[in-house]
Steps between C-alpha positions, in 0.01 A plus 500: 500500500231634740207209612181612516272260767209765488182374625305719234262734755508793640529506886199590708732667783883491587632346244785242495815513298819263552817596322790257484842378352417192291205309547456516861204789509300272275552151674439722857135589336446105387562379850266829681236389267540105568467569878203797427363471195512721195575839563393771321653783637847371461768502214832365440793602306844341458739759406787316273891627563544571145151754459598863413419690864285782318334202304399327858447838658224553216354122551507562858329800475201402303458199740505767801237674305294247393472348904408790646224524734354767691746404753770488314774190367710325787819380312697236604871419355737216622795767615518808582776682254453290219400565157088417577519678848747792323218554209218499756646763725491760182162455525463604865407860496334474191261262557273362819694219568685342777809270438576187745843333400581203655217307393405167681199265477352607840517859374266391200293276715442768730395778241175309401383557809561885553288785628418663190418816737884526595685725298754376290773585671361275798425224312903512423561518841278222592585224256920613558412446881345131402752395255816569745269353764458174279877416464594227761817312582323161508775312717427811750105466501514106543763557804274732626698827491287668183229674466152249438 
């Protein structure tokens, strides 16, 4: 069964959609918005195991449509080749949207704060670049030898 955290208005520019096994997508959004505050350009949905793939394609779809800005919908899912990322890549050349898989906390941190001049496909780059920046080996950083 498909989860529906939708935060009820339309976006004002990029918009925002996570996609994820589970529940994760959803609890992702509750802790961006603890740390930021409501956001209204952002939209979660959990995609369950057991949901038809042309039923979540269609719920998927409608959320892509109902996000989009004039710049388009970033999409985040939790892996790339699963189901959420899978149904999100159909929608590639069909639709103005950019997909980042791998999703991490410092990606979503970072997208509040993007350029909304940069094109879509840089905003992608950027907030990839950040979230692979933001994983640390914390035995290496306190020794020292990690990136600060």
């Amino acid at each position: 069964m498909e989860k529906d955290d939708s935060n009820n208005a339309a976006p004002k520019r990029t918009g925002h959609l996570l996609i994820a096994h589970g529940a994760l997508a959803g609890e992702m959004l509750n802790v961006l918005e603890f740390i930021t505050g409501k956001r209204l350009d952002y939209r979660a949905l959990a995609i369950d195991h057991a949901l038809d793939v042309d039923k979540a394609r269609q719920i998927v779809e409608k959320a892509v449509d109902e996000m989009m800005g004039p710049a388009g919908v970033l999409v985040y899912t939790d892996l790339f080749g699963g189901a959420p990322s899978n149904i999100a890549l159909s929608m590639l050349e069909e639709k103005n949207i950019e997909i980042i898989a791998g999703v991490n906390l410092p990606i979503l941190l970072r997208s509040t704060t993007l350029n909304e001049e940069m094109s879509l496909s840089e905003k992608a780059g950027t907030l990839r670049n950040y979230g692979r920046d933001n994983i640390f080996i914390a035995s290496e950083v306190l020794l020292g030898k990690g990136r600060r």
